[in-house]
N, C-alpha and C positions, 0 to 999 in steps of 0.2 A: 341872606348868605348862608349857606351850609357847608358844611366839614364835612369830609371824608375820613375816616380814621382807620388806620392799622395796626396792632401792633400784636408784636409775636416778643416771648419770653423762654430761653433755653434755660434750666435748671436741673442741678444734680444735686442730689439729696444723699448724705454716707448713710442714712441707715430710716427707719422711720420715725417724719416727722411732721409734725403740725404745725401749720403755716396759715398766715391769713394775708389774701389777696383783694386789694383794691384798685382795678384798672378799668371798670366800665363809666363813661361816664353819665352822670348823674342826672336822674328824671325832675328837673326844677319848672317852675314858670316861667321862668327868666330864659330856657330853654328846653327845645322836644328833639328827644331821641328817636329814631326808626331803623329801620335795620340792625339790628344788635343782634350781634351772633358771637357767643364766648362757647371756644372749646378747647378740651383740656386732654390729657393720658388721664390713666387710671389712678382714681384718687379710692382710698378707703372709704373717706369719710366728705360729707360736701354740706355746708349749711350757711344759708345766708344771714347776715344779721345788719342790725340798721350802722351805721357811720355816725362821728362824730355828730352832734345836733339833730339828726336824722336826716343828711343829704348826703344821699350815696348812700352804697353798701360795701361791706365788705362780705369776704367769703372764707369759711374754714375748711380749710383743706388739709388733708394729710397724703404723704405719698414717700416713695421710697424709690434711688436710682434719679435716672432722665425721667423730667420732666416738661413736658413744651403747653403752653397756653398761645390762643389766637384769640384776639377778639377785633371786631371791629363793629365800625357804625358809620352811621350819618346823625349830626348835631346840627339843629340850625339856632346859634342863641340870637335873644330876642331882647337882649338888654341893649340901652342903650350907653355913648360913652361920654360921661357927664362931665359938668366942668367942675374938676374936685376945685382948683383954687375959690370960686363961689362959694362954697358948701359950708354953713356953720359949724362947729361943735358944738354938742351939746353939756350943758355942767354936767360931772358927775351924777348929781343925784336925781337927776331927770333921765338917763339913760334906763333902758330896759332892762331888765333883771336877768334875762339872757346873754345880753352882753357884758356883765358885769366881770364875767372869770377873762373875757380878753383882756383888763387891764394889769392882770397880773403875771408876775414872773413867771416864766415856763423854763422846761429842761434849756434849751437853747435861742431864750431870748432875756438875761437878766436886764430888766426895764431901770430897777433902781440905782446900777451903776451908770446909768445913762442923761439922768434926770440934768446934771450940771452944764454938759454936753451941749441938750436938747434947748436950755434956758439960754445959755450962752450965745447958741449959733443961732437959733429961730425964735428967742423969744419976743420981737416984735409982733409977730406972728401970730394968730390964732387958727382955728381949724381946718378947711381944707388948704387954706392958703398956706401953712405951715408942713399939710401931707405932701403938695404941691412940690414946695422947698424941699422939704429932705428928700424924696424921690429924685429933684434934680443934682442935689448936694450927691447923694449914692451914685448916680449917671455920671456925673463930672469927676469924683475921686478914687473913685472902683477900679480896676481893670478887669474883665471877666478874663476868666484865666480856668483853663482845666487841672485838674489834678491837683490844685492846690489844697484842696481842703478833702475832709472826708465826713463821716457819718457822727462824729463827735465835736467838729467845728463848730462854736458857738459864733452869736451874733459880735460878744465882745472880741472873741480872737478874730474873726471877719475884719471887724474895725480899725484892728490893729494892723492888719497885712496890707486893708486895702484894696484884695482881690480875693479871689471866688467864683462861682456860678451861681444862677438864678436861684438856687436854695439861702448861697448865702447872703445875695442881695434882700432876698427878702426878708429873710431874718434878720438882719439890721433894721430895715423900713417898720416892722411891725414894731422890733423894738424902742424904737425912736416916737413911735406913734404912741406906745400904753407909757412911754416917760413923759407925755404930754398930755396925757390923763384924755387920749383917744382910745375907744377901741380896738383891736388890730390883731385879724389870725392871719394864716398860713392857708394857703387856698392851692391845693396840686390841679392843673387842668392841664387840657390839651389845646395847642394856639399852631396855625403858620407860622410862617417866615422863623420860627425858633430855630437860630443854629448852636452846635448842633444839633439838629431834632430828637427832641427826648420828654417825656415827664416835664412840664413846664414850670415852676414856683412862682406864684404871685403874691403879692400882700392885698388883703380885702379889710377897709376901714369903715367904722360907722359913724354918719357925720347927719347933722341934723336936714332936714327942710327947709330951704332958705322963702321958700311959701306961708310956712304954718307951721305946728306940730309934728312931732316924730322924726322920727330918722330914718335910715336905710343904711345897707350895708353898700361900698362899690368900692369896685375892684383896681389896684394901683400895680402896674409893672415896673420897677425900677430899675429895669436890665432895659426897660424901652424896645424888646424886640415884637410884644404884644400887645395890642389894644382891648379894652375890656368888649367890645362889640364884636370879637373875633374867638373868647377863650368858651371852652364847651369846659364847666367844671366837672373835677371826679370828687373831689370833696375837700374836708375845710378840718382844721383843727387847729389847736395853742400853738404849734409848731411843728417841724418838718418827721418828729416822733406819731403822732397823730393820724398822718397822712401817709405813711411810706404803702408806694405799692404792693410791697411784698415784706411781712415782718416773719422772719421764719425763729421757732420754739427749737431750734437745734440746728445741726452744722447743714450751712445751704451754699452752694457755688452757682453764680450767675454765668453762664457760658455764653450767652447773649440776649441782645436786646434791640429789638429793631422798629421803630414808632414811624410811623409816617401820616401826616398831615395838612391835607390837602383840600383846598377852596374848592367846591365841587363842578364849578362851572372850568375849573381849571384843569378838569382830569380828562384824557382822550377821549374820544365821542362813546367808543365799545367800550369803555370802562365805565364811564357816567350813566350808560344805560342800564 
């Protein structure tokens, strides 16, 4: 299965500024990119560098006035969509040293106010069986709701309302995950059937080998409108601070945003060719 991707970005800048832009998505094993074509207005300045852990890139940009980016692609991912409730945990101190900083507090996941919560509601529970529950727990007491939240809405104020978008679903899910001494970042991708179509948030946990040694990382939607065999990642960080597609160093106004997302077998015949 492969993706079709679009997306175009309107931007106005009051005066010159440097910005960094993360919307291509990411060259992984798990999936292959083809056709990638990003283009932009006149930037001063342009330089790539690696993304959280090193999946993805972002891009330093500086510009001044209208600013428009296009990029698009074809993603075919190649993961498959696992059965998290199987999936062990691992103890703490068998985890990888890589994963070690997801178990900790970020800007917009505090995990420690969570722990009583987590113990409470799931702790018969242990590892996938318990990512399993609270992703359904999040599904069943959420309301996805626009405009309620914004760019400062933490996982605890989320909890509190109740509702959100897929930023702040998943910001509870990861939170709920490292209060359970799981793993758990913030993974931005692009997926179908997302409405409305935009930037997509998912939670991504590390949960052992129910075969043998090690673990892996996979991928949890608790907005349910994604399957992890359908999401092309752009990249991954502690939380939605990490990942944002556009973090702009001075004053920036969004004018538009328009993402499109399409199963490629599903696009008109003269388009898919």
């Amino acid at each position: 299965m492969t993706l079709s991707i679009a997306t175009t970005l309107l931007c106005a800048f009051a005066s010159e500024t440097d910005f960094l832009l993360q919307i291509e998505a990411a060259q992984l094993p798990e999936q292959t990119v083809s056709r990638s074509l990003l283009t932009m207005g006149q930037s001063g300045h342009l330089a790539r560098i690696p993304a959280q852990d090193g999946i993805g890139e972002r891009i330093w940009l500086r510009a001044n006035g209208l600013f428009e980016i296009n990029y698009s692609a074809r993603v075919t991912p190649q993961r498959i969509d696992a059965e998290i409730a199987a999936l062990p945990a691992l103890e703490p101190h068998l985890l990888p040293g890589e994963t070690v900083q997801y178990l900790m507090d970020s800007r917009y996941c505090p995990a420690d106010k969570f722990h009583a919560f987590a113990l409470a509601e799931f702790g018969e529970l242990g590892g996938g069986a318990r990512i399993a529950a609270m992703a359904a727990w999040i599904a069943e007491n959420f309301t996805y709701t626009l405009g309620i939240s914004d760019s400062n809405t933490t996982a605890l104020e989320s909890f509190v309302e109740r509702r959100g978008v897929c930023r702040d679903y998943a910001h509870v899910l990861v939170t709920l995950a490292r209060a359970s001494a799981v793993p758990a970042r913030y993974v931005s991708v692009y997926a179908p059937d997302v409405f409305p179509q935009d930037f997509h948030a998912v939670a991504e946990v590390f949960l052992g080998n129910p075969e043998g040694p090690g673990g892996a990382w996979h991928l949890v939607d608790p907005t349910g409108m994604a399957a992890a065999s359908e999401m092309a990642t752009i990249g991954i960080g502690r939380d939605a601070a990490d990942v944002s597609f556009l973090t702009s160093f001075g004053n920036c106004e969004l004018l538009d945003k328009v993402i499109t997302v399409i199963r490629h077998d599903e696009l008109p015949r003269e388009v898919a060719a």
